[in-house]
C-alpha positions as CSV (number, residue, x, y, z in Angstrom):
1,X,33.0,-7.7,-27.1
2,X,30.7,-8.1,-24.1
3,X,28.7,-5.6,-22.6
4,X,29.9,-5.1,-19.0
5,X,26.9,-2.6,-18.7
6,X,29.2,0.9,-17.4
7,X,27.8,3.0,-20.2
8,X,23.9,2.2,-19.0
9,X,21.8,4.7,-17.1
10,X,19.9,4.9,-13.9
11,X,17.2,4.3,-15.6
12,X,17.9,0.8,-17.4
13,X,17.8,-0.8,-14.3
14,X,14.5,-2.3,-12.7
15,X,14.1,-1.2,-8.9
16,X,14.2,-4.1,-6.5
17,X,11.0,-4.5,-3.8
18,X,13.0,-6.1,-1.2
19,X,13.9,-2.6,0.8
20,X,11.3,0.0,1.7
21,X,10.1,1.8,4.4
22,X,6.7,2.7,5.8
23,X,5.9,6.0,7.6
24,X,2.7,7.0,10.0
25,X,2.5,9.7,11.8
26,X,6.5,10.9,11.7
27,X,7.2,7.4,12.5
28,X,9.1,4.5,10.4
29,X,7.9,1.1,11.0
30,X,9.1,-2.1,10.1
31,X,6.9,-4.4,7.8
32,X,8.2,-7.4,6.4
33,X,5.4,-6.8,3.3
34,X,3.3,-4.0,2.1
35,X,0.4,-5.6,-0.2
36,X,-2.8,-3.6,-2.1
37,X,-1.1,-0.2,-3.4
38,X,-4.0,-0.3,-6.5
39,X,-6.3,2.1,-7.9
40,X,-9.5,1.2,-10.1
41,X,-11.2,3.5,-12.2
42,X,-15.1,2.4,-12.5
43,X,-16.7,2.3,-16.3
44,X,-20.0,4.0,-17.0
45,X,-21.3,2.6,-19.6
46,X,-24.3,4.7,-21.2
47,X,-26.3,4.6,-24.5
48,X,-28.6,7.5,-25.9
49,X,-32.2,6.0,-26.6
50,X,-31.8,7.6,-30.4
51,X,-28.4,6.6,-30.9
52,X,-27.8,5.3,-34.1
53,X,-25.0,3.0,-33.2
54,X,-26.3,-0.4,-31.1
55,X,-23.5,-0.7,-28.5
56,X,-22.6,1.3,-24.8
57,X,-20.1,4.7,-25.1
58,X,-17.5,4.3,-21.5
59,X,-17.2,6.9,-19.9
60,X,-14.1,7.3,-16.7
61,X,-16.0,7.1,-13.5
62,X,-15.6,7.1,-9.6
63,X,-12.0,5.9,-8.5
64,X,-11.4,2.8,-6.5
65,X,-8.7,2.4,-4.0
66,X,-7.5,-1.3,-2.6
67,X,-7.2,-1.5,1.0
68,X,-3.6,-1.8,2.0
69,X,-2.2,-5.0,4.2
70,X,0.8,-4.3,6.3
71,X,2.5,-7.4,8.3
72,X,5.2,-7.4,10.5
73,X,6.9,-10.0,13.0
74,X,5.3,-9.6,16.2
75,X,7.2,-9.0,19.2
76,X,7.1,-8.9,22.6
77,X,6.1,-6.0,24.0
78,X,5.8,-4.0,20.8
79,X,1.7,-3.0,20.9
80,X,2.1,-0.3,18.2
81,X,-0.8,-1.7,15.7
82,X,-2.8,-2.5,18.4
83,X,-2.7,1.1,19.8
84,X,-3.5,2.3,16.4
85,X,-6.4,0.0,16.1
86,X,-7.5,0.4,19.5
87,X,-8.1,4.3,18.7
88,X,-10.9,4.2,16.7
89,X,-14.3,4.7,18.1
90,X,-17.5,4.4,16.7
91,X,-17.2,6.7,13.8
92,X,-14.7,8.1,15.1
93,X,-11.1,7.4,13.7
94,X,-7.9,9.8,13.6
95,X,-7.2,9.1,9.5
96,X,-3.6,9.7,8.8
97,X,-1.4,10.3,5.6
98,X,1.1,7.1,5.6
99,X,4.0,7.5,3.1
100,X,5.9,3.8,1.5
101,X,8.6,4.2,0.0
102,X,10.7,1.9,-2.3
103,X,14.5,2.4,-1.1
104,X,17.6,1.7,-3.5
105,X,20.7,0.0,-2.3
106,X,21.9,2.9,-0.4
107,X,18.7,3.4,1.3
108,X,18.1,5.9,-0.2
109,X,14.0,7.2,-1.6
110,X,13.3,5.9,-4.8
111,X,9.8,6.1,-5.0
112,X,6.7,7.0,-2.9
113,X,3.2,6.4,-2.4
114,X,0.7,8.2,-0.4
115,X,-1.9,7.3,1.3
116,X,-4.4,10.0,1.6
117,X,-6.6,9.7,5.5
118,X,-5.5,6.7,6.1
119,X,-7.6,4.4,8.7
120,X,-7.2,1.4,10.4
121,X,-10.2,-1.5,9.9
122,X,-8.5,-4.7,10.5
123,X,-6.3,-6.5,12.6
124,X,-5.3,-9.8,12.4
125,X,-3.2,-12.3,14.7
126,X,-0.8,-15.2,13.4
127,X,-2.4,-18.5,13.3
128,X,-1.1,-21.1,15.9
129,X,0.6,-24.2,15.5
130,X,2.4,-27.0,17.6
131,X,4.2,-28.3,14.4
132,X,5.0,-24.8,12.9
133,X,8.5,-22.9,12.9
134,X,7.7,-20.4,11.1
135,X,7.6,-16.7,13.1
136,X,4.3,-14.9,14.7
137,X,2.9,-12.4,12.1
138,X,0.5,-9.7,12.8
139,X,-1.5,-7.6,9.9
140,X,-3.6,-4.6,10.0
141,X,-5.4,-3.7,7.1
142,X,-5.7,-0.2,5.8
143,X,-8.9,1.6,4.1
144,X,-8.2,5.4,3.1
145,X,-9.3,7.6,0.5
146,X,-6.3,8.5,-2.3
147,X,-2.9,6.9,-3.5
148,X,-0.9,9.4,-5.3
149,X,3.3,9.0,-5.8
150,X,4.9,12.1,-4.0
151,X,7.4,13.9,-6.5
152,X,11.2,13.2,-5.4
């Protein structure tokens, strides 16, 4: 007899990417894609001048952290990212904790990931075409210092 799959958990499902929700400041935004959640651990490599074995230990170093791109459909009159951008100053930036979360079908928080002071250092404007039909993206790309997932 085939499975009709009412006897399998929560957990035997994958979670789909399609629905999430980004959050900066107390405010959602919408982004149509959310790229660069990554962390890197650098490799210390390190060999005692008597050691008796001819190859480098590892060692766990410094952590890395990806930026993070966020793009979005621009439209008119909505400035947001720009404000944001516009706000930092020479060495002088308001870093910010940004939560994305992966929603289920009901919307509801399956997942999140935080970004720990969180800081605007890029900005950029949809190409331009005569021949395109495709619509006006804007990204902003993200630096900031942690990536943890908050406990749901």
């Amino acid at each position: 007899m085939a499975e009709d799959g009412s006897k399998q958990s929560d957990a035997t499902w994958p979670l789909v990417k399609f629905s999430f929700q980004v959050k900066w400041d107390g405010l959602e935004f919408i982004f149509q894609e959310v790229t660069g959640l990554s962390a890197e651990t650098q490799v210390i490599e390190y060999r005692g001048g008597n050691s008796k074995v001819y190859s480098t230990v590892k060692m766990p170093g410094i952590k890395k952290f990806s930026n993070v791109t966020l793009k979005k459909g621009m439209c008119r009159g909505n400035n947001v990212l720009w404000e944001k951008y516009n706000l930092m100053k020479m060495n002088t930036i308001k870093r910010s904790m940004i939560t994305i979360s992966l929603l289920d079908e009901a919307h509801g928080v399956t997942m999140s990931w935080i970004l720990a002071n969180a800081f605007p250092v890029k900005m950029t404007i949809t190409d331009m075409k005569s021949d395109g039909n495709e619509i006006a993206v804007e990204s902003m790309e993200l630096a900031h210092e942690g990536l943890s997932i908050q406990k749901l």
